[in-house]
C-alpha positions in Angstrom: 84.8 75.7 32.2 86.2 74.5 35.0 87.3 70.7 35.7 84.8 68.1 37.9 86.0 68.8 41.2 88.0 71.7 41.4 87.0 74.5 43.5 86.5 78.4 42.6 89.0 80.6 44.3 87.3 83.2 46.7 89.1 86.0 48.7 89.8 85.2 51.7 87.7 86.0 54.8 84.8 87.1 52.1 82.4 84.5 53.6 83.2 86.1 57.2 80.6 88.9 58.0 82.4 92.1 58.7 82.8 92.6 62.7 80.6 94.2 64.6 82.0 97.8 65.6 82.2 97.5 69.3 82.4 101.7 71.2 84.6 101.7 73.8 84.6 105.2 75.7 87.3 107.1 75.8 88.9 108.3 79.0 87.2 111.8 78.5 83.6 110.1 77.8 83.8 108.8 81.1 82.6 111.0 83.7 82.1 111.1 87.5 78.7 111.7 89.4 78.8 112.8 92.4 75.8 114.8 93.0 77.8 116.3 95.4 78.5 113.8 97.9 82.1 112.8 96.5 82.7 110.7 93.7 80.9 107.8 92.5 81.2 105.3 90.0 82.0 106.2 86.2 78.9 105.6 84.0 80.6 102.8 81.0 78.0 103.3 78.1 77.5 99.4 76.7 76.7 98.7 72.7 73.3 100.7 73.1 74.3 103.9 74.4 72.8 103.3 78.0 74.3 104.0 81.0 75.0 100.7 83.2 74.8 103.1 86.4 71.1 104.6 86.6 70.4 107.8 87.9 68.1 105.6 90.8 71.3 104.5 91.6 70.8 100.8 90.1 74.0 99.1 89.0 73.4 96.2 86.5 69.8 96.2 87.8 70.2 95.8 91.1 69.5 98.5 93.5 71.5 100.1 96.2 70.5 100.9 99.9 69.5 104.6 99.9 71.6 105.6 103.6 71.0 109.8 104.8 74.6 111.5 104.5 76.1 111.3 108.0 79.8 111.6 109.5 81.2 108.0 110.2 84.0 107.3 112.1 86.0 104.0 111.5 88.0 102.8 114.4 90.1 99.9 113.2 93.6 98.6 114.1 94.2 96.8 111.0 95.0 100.2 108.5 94.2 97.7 105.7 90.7 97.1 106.7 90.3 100.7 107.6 91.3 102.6 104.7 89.2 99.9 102.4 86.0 100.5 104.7 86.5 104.2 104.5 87.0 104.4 100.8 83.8 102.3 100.3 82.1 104.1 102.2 83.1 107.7 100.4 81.9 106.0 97.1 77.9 105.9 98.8 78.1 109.8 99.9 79.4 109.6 103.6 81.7 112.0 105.3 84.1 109.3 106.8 87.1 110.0 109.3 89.1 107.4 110.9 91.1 106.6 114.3 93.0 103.3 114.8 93.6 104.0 119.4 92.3 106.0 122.2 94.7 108.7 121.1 94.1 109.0 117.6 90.2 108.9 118.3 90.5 111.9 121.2 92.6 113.7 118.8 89.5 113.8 116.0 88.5 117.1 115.3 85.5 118.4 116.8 83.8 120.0 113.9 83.6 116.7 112.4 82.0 114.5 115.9 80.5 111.0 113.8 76.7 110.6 114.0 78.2 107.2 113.8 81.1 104.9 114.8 81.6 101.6 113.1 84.2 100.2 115.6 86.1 96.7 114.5 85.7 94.4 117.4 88.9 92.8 117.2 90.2 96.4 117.7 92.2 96.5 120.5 91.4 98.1 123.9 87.7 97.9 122.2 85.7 98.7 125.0 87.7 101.4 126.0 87.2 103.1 122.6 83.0 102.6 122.9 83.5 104.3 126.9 85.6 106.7 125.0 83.3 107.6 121.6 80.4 108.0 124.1 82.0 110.0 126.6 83.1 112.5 124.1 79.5 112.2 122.6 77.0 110.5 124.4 74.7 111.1 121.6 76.9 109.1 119.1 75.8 105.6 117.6 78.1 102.8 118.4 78.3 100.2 115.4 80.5 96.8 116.4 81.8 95.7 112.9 83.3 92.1 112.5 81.4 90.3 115.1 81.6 86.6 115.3 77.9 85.4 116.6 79.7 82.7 118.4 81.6 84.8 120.8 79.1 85.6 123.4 81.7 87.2 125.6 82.2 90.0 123.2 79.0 90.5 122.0 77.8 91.0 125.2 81.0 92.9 126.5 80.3 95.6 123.5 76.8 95.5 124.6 78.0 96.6 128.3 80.2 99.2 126.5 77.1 100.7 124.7 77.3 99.5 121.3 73.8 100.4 119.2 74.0 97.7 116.6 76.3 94.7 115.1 77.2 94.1 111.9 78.8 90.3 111.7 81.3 88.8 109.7 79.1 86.7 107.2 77.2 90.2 106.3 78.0 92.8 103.1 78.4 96.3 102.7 75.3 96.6 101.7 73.9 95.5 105.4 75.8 97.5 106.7 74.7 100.6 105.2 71.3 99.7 105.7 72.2 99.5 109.4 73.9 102.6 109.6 70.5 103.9 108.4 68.3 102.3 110.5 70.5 103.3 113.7 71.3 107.3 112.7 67.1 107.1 112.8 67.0 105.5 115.8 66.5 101.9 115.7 68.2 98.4 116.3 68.8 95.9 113.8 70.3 93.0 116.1 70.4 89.2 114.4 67.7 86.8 116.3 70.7 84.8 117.2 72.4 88.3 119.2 69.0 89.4 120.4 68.2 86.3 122.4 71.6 86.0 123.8 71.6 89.4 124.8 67.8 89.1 126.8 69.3 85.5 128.4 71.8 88.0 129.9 69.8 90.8 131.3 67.1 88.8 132.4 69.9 86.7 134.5 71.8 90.0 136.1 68.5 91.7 136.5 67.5 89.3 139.3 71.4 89.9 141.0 71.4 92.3 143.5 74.0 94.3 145.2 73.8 95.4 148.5 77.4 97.1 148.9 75.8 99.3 145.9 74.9 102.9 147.5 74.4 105.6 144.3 71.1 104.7 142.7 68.0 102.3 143.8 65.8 100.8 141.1 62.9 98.5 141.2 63.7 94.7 139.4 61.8 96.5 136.1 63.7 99.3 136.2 66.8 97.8 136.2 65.6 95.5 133.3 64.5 98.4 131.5 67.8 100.5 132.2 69.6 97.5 130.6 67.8 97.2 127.5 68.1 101.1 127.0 71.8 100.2 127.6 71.6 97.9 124.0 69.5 100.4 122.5 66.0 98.6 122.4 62.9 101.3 121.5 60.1 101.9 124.0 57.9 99.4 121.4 61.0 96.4 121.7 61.1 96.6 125.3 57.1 96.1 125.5 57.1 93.4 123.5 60.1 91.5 125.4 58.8 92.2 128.6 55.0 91.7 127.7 53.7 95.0 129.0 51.7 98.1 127.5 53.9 100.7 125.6 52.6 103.5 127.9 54.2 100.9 131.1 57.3 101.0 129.2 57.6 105.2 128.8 56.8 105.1 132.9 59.4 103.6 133.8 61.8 104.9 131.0 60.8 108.4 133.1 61.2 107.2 136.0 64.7 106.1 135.4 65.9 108.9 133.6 64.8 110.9 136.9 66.4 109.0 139.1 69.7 109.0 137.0 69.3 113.1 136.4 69.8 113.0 133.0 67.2 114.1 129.9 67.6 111.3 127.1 68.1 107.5 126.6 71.6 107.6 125.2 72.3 110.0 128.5 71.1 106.9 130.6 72.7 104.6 128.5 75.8 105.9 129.0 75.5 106.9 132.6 74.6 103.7 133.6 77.9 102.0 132.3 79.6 103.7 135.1 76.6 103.3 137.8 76.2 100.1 140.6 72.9 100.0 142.3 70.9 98.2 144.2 66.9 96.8 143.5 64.1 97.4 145.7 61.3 94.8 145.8 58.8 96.6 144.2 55.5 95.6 141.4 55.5 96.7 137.9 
């Protein structure tokens, strides 16, 4: 019998519940899926046994952007910037090459020609390298990375130079690959804000004219036209800026392309970089 107010003695720790066992994988319980496109991230098995990754390619339940495989060249000064954007962009399943100068991005070898080029604004000699990417591929889709949607001047300077898309400062990875999707099928995916200061600009040259100009003679529509192709607005865009029937737009998309001898968009585009001309007074 024990005195009033004494305690019984208990081991120590025996009113603690025994610790959860907590698996951590081992390094050879990791493993890397790459479904071929290069490697991705491991899959860390949690408490439950359950991948974090999902074979839908959902990380912690949210989804990623599903972008085609395409060959991406990164032109970027900074090698910093350059090597990070490359290696994140390896991770999603994209051939990726990079060039920093005019040399370096000549001296790219053929067999791997981007489908796209994500080109750092803030690169210098920058709208060199855009008159130099297209010239080597007129086909290729010019991406300006970095842009500031204050700086008119460049925006619209890469515009001139034959940019496709722009990808601005405040915007993630994951915007970007969605762009790089939407422009290897085709499209545009210009902010509001870079739209309507590119449109204030055309429709104020398209009304300049140039009478010293001797190579090519378009009508005031077909110059607009010529310089929406130039910031790579579809037939269905240009309709709906200009306020006239899709079949208008496709007419006068032909007859530039005729009068500039060449057989696609990104032709003209490119072409018309290098072209002056003068307008002819003429109705839609």
């Amino acid at each position: 019998m024990r005195a009033y107010g004494s305690v019984a003695r208990r081991p120590i720790g025996a009113e603690l519940a025994a610790p959860e066992r907590v698996q951590v994988p081992t390094p050879e319980a990791r493993h890397w899926d790459s479904g071929g496109q290069g490697p991705a991230a491991p899959h860390v098995n949690g408490s439950n046994g359950r991948s974090l990754l999902s074979s839908a390619g959902k990380l912690n339940g949210i989804e990623r952007p599903g972008v085609p495989s395409a060959r991406i060249l990164v032109i970027d000064d900074c090698k910093l910037s350059r090597e990070n954007l490359a290696a994140a962009l390896r991770e999603h399943g994209q051939s990726v090459s990079v060039a920093w100068d005019l040399a370096s991005l000549v001296s790219v070898d053929t067999s791997l020609r981007p489908d796209v080029v994500l080109l750092n604004v803030t690169t210098r000699e920058c709208e060199k390298l855009v008159g130099a990417a297209l010239q080597l591929d007129p086909k290729v889709r010019v991406i300006a990375t970095g842009v500031s949607e204050d700086d008119e001047s460049a925006i619209v300077a890469c515009a001139e130079a034959g940019v496709a898309g722009y990808h601005t400062r405040f915007q993630s990875l994951d915007d970007l690959l969605r762009l790089i999707g939407r422009v290897i099928a085709g499209e545009t995916l210009f902010s509001p804000r870079v739209s309507a200061m590119l449109l204030r600009r055309l429709s104020s040259r398209g009304t300049q004219r140039h009478p010293g100009a001797k190579e090519l003679v378009l009508t005031a529509r077909e110059a607009q036209i010529l310089g929406m192709l130039r910031i790579g607005l579809s037939n269905r865009e240009i309709a709906a800026q200009l306020c006239i029937a899709v079949n208008t737009v496709k007419n006068h998309v032909h007859s530039v392309l005729s009068k500039l001898g060449v057989a696609s968009r990104a032709e003209a585009a490119a072409l018309s970089r290098t072209l002056n001309y003068t307008l002819r007074d003429s109705e839609d």
